[in-house]
PAZAPA-4460 file (N, C-alpha, C; in steps of 0.05 Angstrom, whole numbers, plus 32768, in hexadecimal, padded with zeros to 4 digits):
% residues 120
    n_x    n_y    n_z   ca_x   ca_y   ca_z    c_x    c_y    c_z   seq   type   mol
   8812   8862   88AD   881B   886E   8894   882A   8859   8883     1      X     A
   8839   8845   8894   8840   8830   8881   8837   881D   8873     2      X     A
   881E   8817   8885   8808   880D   8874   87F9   8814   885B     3      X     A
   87F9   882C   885C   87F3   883C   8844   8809   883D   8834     4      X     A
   881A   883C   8835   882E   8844   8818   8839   881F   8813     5      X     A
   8830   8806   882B   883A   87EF   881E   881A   87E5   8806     6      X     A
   8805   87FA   8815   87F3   87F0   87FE   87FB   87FB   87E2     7      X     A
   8807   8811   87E5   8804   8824   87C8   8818   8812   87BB     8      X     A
   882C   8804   87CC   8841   87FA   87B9   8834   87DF   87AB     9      X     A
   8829   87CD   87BA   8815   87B5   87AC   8800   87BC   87A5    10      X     A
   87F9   87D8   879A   87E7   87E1   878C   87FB   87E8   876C    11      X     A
   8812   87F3   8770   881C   87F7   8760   8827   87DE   8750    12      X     A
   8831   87CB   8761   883C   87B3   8755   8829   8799   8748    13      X     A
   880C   879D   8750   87FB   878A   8742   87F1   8793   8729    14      X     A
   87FD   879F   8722   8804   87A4   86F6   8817   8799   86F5    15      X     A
   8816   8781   86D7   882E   8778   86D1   8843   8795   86BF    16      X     A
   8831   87A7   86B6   8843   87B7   86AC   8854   87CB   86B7    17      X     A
   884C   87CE   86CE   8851   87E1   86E7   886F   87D2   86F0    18      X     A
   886E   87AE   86F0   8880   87A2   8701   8898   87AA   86DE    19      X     A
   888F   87A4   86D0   88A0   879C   86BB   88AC   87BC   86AF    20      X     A
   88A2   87CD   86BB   88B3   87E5   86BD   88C4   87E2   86D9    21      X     A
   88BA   87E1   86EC   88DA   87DF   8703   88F2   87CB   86FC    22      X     A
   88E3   87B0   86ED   8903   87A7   86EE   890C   87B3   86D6    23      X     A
   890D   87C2   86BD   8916   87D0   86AA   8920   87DC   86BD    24      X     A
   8918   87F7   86CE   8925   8806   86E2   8943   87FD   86F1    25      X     A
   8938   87DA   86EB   8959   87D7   870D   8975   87D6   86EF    26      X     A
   8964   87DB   86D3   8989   87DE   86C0   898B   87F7   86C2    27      X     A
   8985   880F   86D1   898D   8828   86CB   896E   883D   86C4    28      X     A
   897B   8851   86CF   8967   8866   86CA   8950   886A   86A6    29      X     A
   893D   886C   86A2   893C   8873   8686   891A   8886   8685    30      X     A
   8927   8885   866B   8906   88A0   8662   88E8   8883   8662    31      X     A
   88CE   88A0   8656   88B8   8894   865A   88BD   888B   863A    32      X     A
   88C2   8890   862D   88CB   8888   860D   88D5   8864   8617    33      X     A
   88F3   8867   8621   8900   8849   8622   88EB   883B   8633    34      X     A
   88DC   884D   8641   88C9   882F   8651   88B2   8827   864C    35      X     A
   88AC   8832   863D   8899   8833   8620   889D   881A   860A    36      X     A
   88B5   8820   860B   88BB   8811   85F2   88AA   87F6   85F1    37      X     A
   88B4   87E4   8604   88AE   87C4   8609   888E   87BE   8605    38      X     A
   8882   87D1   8605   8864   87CC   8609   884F   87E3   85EC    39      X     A
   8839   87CD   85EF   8825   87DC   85D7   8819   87F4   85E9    40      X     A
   8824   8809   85EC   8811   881B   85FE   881F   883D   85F4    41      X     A
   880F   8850   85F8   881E   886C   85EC   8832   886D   860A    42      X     A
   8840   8883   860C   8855   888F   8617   883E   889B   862D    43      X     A
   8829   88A5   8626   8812   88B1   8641   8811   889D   8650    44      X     A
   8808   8883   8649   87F9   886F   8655   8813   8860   866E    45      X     A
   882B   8864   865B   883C   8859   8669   8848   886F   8685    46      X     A
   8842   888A   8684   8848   88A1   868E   882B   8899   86A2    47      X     A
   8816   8898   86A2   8801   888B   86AE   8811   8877   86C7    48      X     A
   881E   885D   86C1   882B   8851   86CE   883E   885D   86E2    49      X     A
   884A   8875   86D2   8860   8878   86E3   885C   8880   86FE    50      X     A
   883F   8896   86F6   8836   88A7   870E   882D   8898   8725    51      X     A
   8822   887B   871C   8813   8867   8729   8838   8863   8742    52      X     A
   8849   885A   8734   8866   885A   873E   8873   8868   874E    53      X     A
   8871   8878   874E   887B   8899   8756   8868   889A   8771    54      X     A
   8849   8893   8773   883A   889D   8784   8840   888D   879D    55      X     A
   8842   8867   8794   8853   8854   87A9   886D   8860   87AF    56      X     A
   887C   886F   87A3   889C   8874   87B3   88A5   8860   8796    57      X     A
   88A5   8852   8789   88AF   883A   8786   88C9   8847   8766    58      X     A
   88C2   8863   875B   88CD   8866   8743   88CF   888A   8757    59      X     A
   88E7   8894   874E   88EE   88B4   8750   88EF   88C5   872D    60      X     A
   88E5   88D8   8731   88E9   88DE   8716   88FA   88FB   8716    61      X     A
   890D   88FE   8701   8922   8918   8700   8927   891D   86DF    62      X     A
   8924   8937   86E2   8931   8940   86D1   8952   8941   86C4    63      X     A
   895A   8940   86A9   896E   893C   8698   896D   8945   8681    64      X     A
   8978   895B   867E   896E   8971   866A   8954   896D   8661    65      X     A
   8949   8962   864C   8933   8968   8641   8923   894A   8649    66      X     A
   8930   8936   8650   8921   891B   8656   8925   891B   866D    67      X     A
   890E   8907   8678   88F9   8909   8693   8904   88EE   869A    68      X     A
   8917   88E8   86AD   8919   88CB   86B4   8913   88C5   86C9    69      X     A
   890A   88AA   86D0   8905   889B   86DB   8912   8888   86ED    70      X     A
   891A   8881   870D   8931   8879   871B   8919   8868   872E    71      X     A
   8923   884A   872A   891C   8834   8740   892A   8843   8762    72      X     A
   890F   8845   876F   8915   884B   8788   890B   8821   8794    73      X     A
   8921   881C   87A2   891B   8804   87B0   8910   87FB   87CD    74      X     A
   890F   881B   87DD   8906   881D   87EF   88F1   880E   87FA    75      X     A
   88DC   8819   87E6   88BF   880F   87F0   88BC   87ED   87ED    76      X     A
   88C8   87E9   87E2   88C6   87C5   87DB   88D3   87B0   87EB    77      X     A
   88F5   87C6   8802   88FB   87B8   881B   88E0   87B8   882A    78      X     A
   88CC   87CE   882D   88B8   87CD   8844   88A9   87BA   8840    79      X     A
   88A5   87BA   8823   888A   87A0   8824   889E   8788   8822    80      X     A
   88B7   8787   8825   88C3   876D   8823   88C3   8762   883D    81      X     A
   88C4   8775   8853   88C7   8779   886C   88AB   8771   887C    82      X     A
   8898   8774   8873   8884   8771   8879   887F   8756   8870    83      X     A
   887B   8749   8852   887C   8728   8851   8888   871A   8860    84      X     A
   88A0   8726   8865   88AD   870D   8876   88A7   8704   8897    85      X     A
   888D   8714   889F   8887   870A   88B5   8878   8700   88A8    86      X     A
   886D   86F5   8895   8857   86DF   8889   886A   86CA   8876    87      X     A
   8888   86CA   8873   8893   86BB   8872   889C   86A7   8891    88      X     A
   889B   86BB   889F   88A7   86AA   88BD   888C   8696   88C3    89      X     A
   886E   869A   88BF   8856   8699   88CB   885D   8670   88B7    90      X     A
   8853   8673   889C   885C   8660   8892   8879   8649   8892    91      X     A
   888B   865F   8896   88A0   8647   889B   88A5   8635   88B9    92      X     A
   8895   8643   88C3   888B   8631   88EA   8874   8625   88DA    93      X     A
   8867   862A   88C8   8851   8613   88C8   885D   8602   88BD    94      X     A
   8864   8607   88A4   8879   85E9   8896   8884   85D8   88B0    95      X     A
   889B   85EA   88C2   88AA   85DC   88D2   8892   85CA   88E7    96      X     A
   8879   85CE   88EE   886B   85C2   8900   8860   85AD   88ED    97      X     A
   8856   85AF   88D5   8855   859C   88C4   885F   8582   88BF    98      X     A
   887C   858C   88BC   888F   857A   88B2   889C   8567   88D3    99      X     A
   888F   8578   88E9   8897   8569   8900   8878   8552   890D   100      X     A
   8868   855F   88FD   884E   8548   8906   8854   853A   88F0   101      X     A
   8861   8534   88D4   885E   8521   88C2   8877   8514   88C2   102      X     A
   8889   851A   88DB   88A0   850B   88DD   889D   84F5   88F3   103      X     A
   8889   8505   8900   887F   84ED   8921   886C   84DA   8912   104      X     A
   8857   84E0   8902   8846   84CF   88F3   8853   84B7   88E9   105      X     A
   886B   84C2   88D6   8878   84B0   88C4   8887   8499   88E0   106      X     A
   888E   84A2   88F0   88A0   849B   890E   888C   8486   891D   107      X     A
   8870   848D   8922   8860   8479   892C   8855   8460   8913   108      X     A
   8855   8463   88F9   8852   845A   88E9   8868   843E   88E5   109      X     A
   888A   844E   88E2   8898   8436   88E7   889B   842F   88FD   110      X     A
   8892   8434   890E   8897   841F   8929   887F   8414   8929   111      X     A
   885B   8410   8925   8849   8400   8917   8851   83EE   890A   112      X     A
   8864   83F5   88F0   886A   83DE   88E8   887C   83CA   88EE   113      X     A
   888A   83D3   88FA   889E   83C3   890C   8894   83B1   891A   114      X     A
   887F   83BB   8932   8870   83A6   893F   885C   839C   8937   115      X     A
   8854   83A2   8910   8844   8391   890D   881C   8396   8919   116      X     A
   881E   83A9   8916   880F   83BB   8919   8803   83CC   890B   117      X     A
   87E1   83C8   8904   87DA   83D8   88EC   87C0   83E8   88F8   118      X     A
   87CC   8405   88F3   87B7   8421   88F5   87A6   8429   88ED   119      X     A
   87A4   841A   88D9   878B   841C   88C4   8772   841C   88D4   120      X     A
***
């Protein structure tokens, strides 16, 4: 099941307009009017988005008298954060094995030259 809602969320987040409504979201709650505003698109299209939002977990929507707002839920974005970072760990052991074969390289290199010695 978590696999399914980390897809819906990088389904939701590969629109730049989708992303560029959550961070509007992290200044405070607002209508489909204010998140509207920033962009050439009607108030439907952007209401379109939201649902796309809402379906990842990633936006809650509530009522306030007569306007419909919109609340950054951050939840879903620890999971997929949670989830990269075992593909941050995977890479930063490769750097570190990297950087330890191009430190022995560089290591047999000056001691070659030391004795005058060429590897070529």
């Amino acid at each position: 099941m978590a696999d399914d809602r980390i897809s819906l969320v990088f389904a939701a987040l590969a629109d730049p307009t989708r992303r560029a409504i959550l961070t509007r979201l992290t200044e405070g709650d607002a209508t489909v009017a204010e998140l509207a505003e920033p962009f050439d698109m009607s108030q439907p299209a952007v209401s379109r988005h939201l649902k796309v939002l809402e379906r990842a977990g990633l936006i809650s929507r509530t009522r306030r008298a007569t306007a419909r707002l919109s609340h950054l839920e951050a939840g879903p974005l620890r999971e997929v954060t949670t989830w990269l970072a075992r593909y941050q760990r995977f890479w930063d052991e490769s750097h570190e094995r990297l950087d330890e074969l191009l430190a022995a390289l560089q290591g047999d290199r000056a001691h070659d030259d030391r004795n005058g010695t060429d590897r070529r």
